[in-house]
C-alpha positions in Angstrom: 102.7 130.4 75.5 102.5 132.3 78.5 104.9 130.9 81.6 102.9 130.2 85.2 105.2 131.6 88.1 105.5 128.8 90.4 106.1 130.3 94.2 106.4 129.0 98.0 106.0 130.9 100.7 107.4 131.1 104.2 107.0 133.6 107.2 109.1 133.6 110.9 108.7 136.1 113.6 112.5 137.3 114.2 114.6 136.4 116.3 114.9 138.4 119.6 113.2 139.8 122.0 113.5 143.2 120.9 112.3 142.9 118.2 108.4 142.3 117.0 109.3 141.9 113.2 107.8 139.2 110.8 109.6 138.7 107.8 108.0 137.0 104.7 110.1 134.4 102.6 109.0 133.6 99.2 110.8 131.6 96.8 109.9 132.2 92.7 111.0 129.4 90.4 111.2 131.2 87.3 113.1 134.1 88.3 115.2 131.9 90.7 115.0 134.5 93.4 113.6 134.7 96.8 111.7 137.8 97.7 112.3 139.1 101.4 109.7 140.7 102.8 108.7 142.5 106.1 105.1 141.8 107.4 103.1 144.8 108.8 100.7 143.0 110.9 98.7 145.7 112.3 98.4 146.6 108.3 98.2 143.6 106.9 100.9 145.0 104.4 104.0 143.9 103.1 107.2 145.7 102.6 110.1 144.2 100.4 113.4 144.1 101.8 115.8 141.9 100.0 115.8 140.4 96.5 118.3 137.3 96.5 119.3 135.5 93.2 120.2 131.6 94.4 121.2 130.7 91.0 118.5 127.6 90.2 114.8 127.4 90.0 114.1 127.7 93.4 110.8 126.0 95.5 110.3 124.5 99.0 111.7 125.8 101.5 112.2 125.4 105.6 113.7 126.8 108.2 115.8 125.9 111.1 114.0 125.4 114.3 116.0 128.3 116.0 115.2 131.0 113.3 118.9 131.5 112.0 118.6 129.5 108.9 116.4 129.5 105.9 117.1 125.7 103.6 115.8 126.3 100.1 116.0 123.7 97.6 116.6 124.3 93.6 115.0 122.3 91.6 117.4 122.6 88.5 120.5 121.1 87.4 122.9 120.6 89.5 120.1 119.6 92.3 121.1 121.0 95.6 120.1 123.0 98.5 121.0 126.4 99.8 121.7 127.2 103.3 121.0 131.2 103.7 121.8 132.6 106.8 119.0 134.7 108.6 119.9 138.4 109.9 117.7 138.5 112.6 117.8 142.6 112.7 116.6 142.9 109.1 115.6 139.5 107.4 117.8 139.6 105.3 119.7 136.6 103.6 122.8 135.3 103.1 124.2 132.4 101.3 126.1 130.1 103.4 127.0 127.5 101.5 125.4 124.5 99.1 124.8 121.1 99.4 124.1 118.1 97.0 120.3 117.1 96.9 119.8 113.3 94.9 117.1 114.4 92.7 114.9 117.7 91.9 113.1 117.7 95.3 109.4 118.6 96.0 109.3 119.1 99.8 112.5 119.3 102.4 111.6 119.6 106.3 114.2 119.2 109.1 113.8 116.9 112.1 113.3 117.5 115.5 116.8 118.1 116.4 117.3 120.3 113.5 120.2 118.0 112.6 118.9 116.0 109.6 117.0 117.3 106.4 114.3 115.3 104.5 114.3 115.6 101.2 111.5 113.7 99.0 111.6 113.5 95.0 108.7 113.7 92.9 110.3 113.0 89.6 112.8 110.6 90.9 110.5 108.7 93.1 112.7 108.5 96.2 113.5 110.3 99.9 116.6 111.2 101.3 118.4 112.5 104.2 121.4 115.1 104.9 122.9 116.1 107.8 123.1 119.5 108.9 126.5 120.7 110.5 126.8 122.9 113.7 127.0 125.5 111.7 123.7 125.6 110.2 124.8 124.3 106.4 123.3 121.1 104.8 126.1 118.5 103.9 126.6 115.7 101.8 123.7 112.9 101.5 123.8 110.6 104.2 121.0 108.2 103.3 118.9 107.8 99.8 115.9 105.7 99.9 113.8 104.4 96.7 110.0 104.6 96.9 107.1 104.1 94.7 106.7 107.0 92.0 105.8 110.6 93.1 107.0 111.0 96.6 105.8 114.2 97.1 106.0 115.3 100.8 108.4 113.7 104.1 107.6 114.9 107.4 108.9 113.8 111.1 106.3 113.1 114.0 106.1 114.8 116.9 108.5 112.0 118.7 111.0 112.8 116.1 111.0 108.7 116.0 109.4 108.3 113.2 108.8 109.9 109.7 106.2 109.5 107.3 106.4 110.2 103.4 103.5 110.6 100.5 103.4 108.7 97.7 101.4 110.3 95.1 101.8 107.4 92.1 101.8 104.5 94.8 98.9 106.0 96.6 100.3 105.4 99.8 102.0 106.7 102.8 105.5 105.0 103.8 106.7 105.0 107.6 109.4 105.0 108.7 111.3 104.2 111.9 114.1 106.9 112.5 117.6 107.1 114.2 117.9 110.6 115.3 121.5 109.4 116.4 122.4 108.2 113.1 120.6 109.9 111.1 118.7 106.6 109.3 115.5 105.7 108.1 114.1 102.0 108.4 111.0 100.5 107.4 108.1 100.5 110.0 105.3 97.9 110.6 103.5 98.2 108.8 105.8 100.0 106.0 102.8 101.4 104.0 99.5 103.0 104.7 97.2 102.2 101.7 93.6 104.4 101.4 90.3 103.4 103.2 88.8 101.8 100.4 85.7 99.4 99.9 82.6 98.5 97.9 79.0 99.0 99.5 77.1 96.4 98.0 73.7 94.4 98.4 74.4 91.8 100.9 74.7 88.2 100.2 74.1 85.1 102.7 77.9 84.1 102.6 78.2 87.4 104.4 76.1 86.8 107.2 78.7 85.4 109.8 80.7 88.4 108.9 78.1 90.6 109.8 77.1 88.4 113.4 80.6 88.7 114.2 80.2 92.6 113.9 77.1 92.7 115.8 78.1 90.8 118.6 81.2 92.9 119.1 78.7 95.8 120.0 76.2 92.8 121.9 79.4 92.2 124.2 81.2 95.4 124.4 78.4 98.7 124.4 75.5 99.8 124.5 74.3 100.6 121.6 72.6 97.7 120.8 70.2 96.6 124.0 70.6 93.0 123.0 72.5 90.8 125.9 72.9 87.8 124.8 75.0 87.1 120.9 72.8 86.9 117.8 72.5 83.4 115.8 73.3 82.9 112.7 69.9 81.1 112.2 68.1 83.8 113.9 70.4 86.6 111.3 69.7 84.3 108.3 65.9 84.7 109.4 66.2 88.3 109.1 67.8 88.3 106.1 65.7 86.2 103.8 62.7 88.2 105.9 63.9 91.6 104.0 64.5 89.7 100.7 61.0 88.6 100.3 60.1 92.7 101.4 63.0 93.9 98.8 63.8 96.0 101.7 68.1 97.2 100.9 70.4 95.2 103.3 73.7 96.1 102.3 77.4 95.5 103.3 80.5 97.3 102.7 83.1 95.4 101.3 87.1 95.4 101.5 89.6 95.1 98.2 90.6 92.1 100.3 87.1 90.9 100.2 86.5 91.4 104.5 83.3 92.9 105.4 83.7 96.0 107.3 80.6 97.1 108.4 76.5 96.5 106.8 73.5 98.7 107.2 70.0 97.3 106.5 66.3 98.6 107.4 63.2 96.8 109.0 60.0 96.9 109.3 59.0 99.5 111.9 56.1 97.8 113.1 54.6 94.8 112.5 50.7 96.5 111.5 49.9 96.7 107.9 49.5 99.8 107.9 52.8 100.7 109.5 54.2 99.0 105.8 55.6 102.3 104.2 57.7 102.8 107.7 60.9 101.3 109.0 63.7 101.2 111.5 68.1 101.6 110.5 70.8 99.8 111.6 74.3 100.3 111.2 77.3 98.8 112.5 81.1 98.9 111.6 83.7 96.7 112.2 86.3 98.5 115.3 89.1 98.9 112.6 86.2 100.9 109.8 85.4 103.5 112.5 86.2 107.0 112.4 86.8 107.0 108.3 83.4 108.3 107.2 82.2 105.0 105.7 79.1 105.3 108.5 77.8 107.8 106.5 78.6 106.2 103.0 76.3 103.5 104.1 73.5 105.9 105.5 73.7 107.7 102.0 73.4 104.6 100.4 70.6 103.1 102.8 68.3 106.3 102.8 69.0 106.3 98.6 67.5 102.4 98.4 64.8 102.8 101.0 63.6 105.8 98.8 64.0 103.3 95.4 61.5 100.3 97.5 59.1 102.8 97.5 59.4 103.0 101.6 58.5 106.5 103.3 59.6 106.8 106.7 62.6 106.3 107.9 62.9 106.1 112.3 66.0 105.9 113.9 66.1 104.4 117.5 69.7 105.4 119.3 70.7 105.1 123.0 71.4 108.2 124.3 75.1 107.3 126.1 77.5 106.3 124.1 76.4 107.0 120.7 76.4 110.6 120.4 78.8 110.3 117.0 75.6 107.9 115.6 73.0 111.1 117.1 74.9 113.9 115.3 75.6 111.6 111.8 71.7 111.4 111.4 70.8 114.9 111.8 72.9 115.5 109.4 71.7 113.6 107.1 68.1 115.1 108.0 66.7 113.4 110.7 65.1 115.3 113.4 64.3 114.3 116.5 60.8 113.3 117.5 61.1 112.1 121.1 63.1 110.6 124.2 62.5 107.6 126.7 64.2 107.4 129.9 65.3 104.2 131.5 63.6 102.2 128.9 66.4 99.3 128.9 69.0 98.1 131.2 72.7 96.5 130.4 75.9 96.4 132.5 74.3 97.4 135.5 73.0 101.2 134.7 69.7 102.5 132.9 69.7 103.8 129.4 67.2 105.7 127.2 66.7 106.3 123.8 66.6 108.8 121.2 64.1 108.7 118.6 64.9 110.5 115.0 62.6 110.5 112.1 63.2 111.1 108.2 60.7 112.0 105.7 61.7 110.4 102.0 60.3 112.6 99.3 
């Protein structure tokens, strides 16, 4: 069976003025070396320097905000990490000492201050922090936190006030409050960021205040819907059982938690007969649903049942302030624009148009 050499890579300009080299730090588990290289970058060639044995299976690596020292953690028994001193004249490495590390570690990063290193454990399912000495070397473990299985990455915010860690078996990301004086993590609030996740599904009349409640955030708070005055419930029902009897799609998108986050439904264009194989989108999201693509999840989903009812056209009517995200979502799912009115409505005191779009189903 043939073995898969598993490598990281990291590259610093060096340190100095003087100087204009890059060196090129790459760290090979199976030879449980790290490969010093110098980085021609009018080339684009690289140039080996030094070839250090560290004495483990060797993987992520950091190094210290100021250049002077490269953190590499082994991955083998006896976990630990290596502090290797930079030579800022030639790249080169040297080992300045070792420190214990609670588990083989799949990503290290320092903080801010360059006084603390985060450690998080894929195997072992856990983060940890060491402090770094004035010196540059990593010391003993100062804090060891348990998390769900496969932490896989830990990472400090810009603040250096908080850090946040990946959890590939829990499927989350943890956050964490941190004491740069002490050196401690703490749970935030919320401790755990879970995945956007939801359903889209046909809508159903217990739903309906859910989606009035949507709508007349948007009724109240923009312009994108011309409507002044709230929506009824009676006057939503009414719409509802309206596109039942057309089996025209009417869907919402559903939480794990069961809250509605946002619906999407389509309407006759016109009331003419003949206007029968045409109608008009909406979409709305909740405030919290924006942003996390599920706009377009219900559009896919919309334009896919419209085209099933045996419908035609599709016409998009958007007000041309404030909805320039809603504008750029339907070109891209192939509407083109077939004309503009000016000054066709007015809400909180100013004029607004509208842009029409247009979408052939085939």
């Amino acid at each position: 069976m043939k073995r898969k050499t598993i490598a990281s890579l990291l590259w610093l300009a060096a340190i100095g003025p003087a100087s204009a080299a890059t060196w090129v730090y790459v760290s090979n588990a199976d030879s449980q070396e790290i490969s010093v290289l110098e980085l021609d970058r009018a080339q684009g060639a690289l140039k080996p320097v030094q070839t250090l044995n560290v004495g483990g299976t060797v993987m992520p690596m950091v190094v210290s905000h100021d250049k002077r020292v490269l953190y590499a953690a082994l991955r083998s028994q006896p976990f630990r990490v290596a502090s290797l001193s930079i030579d800022g004249a030639t790249g080169k490495l040297q080992k300045l000492g070792e420190a214990p590390l609670a588990d083989s570690m799949a990503n290290i990063d320092l903080d801010a201050s360059g006084k603390w290193l985060f450690a998080a454990s894929y195997q072992g399912g856990k983060i940890t922090v060491n402090a770094v000495g004035k010196d540059g070397t990593v010391g003993p473990i100062h804090q060891l936190i348990q998390t769900a299985p496969n932490a896989h990455a830990i990472h400090a915010d810009a603040s250096n006030r908080f850090v946040l860690a990946t959890s590939l078996g829990g499927d989350n990301v943890s956050s964490w409050r941190f004491d740069a004086e002490k050196g401690l993590l703490s749970p935030n609030d919320p401790p755990l960021t879970t995945p956007f996740e939801y359903e889209i599904r046909d809508a159903r009349a217990e739903d309906l205040p859910s989606v009035r409640e949507i709508y007349n955030h948007y009724v109240a708070n923009s312009t994108v819907t011309f409507d002044e005055q709230p929506m009824t419930l009676a006057a939503l029902r009414a719409k509802f059982e309206r596109l039942g009897k057309l089996r025209m799609p009417f869907l919402v998108a559903q939480s794990p938690t069961g809250q509605i986050l946002g619906y999407a439904y389509v309407y006759p264009w016109k009331e003419k007969a003949a206007y029968r194989f045409t109608v008009e989108n909406s979409i709305y999201l909740g405030p919290a649903a924006t942003g996390k693509g599920l706009g377009k999840a219900l559009l896919a989903e919309l334009i896919s049942r419209s085209r099933e009812a045996g419908l035609k056209e599709i016409i998009a009517v958007i007000a041309d302030r404030g909805a320039d995200a809603s504008i750029a979502m339907h070109k891209a799912f192939g509407f083109r624009e077939i004309g503009r009115m000016g000054k066709v409505g007015y809400k909180f005191d100013r004029w607004l148009g509208t842009v029409l779009l247009q979408k052939s189903l085939k």
